[in-house]
Each structure stands twice: as structure tokens, then as C-alpha cells.
N, C-alpha and C positions, 0 to 999 in steps of 0.2 A: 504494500500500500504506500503510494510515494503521494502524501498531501502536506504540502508546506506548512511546518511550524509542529509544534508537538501537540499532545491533548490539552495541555496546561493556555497554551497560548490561543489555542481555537476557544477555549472557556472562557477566555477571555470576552469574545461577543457578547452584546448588550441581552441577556434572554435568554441564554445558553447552558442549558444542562446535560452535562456529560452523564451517559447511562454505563455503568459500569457491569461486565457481565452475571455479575451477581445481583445483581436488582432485576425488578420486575414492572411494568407499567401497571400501573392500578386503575386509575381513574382519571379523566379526561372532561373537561367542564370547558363551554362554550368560551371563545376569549371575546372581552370586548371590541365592540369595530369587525370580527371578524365576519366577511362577507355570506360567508357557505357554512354549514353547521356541519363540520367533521375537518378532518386534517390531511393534508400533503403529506403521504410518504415517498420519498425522496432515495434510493438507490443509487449509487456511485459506482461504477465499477472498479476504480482506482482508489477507494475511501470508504466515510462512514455511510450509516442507512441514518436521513436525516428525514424529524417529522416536524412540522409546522402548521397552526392553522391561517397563515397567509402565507403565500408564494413570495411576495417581498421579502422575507426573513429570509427564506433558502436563499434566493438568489444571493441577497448582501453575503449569507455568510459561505457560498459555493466562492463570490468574486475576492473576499476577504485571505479565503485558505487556499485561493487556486496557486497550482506550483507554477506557472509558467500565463502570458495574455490569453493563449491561444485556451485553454481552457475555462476561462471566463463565460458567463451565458449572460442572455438577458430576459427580463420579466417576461416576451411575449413568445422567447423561445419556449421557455418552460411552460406556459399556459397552452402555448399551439401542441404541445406532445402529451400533454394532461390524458391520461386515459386513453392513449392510441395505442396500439399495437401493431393494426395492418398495415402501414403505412411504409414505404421501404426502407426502411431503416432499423423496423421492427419496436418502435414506440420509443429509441431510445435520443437523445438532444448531445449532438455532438457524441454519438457514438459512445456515450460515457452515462447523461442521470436517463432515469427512466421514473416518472412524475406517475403517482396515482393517489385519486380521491379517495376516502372513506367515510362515510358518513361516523357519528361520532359513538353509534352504538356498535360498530364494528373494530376502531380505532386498534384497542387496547390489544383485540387474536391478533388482527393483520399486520402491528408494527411486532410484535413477539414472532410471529410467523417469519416475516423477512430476516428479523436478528437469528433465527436459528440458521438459517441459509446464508445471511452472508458474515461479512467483518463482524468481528465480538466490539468494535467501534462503531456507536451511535450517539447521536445528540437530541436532544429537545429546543426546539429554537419558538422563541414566543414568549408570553405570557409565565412568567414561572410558578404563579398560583395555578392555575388551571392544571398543570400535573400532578401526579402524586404515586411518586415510585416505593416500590415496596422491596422484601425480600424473594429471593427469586421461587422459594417453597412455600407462601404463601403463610408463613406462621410471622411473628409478631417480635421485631428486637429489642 
């Protein structure tokens, strides 16, 4: 995984919570302003699996950590690839994120789902009330 700067330093973004592989997503509450009632999960091929409930957040923090310009996106890329697949390129923006919606009773399986399949590196980029990570056994520390 070659993404500029360490986990310490990506934390560093305004709203950004590093999910560590021992934790677990719990629960997920609507952020204020936000447009669509659920979240952007956000897949990297080169990086972390990032979730957000606005696409401004990913992009800022995809153009913040990107290692090189050429990896940089913008707002309408990621919006235009939201939820494609057939398209030839196979849903993915710049051959690297691959953007999908979930509504927000879904959120909590589909981002657990992605993290078992990809990087043990994920972020929460948003609102940081609206999260609430847990242990990853579901008992109580």
C-alpha cells in the first residue's frame, strides 16, 4: 500500500477517524447538512477502505494523502462513478476508488464487509459524533 504520509499524519484531517483492526462499526446517525441518508464507501486499490456521509470529505482527504498529482480526483469524478459498475472501466475512477452508496441501515454489514476483503487500513471521515466504534467481539471494554 504506497499512500503518502503514515496513519498518524492522514489523522491528522479535520473529521478523521482511524478504524483500527480491532474495533468494530456500531452505529451510524444521520450527519448534519448531509444530502443522502446513508454513506460513501470508498475502496482504494493502492490504500484504505474510506467511509463518509458527503463525497467532499473523501475527495479532500483522497487529494490531501494522494502520493503523486496524477492520483488526485475531483468531486464530479467520484459522483459520475457512484454506483456504476458497467461502464468500461468497471465502476472504478482513475482505475484506483471505486465509490458506493448505502443507505444508513445497511452502512454498519457493508463497511465490515469491505474491511474483511480489503487493507486492515480504514478511516471514518465526517462528523465524528455520528460514529461509534466498538470492540470487534461485540462485548463491552
Amino acid at each position: 500500500m504506497s499512500v503518502k504520509g503514515s496513519p498518524s499524519q492522514m489523522a491528522r484531517f479535520a473529521g478523521c477517524i482511524p478504524v483500527s483492526p480491532s474495533a468494530t462499526l456500531q452505529k451510524v446517525v444521520r450527519e448534519r447538512r448531509a444530502r443522502r441518508t446513508g454513506c460513501y464507501i470508498t475502496v482504494d486499490r493502492h490504500g484504505p477502505i474510506l467511509i463518509s456521509q458527503k463525497l467532499s470529505h473523501l475527495v479532500d482527504f483522497i487529494n490531501r494523502t494522494a502520493p503523486d498529482p496524477s492520483s488526485k480526483i475531483s468531486l464530479p469524478a467520484l459522483h459520475q462513478i457512484c454506483d456504476t459498475s458497467n461502464n468500461r472501466v468497471g465502476g472504478w475512477a482513475k482505475h484506483r476508488y471505486r465509490v458506493r452508496f448505502v443507505p444508513l441501515e445497511g452502512v454498519r454489514e457493508a463497511f465490515e464487509a469491505e474491511r474483511a476483503q480489503g487493507p486492515p487500513v480504514s478511516f471514518i471521515l465526517g462528523d465524528t459524533e455520528c460514529y461509534t466504534l466498538g470492540p470487534v467481539d461485540g462485548s463491552r471494554g
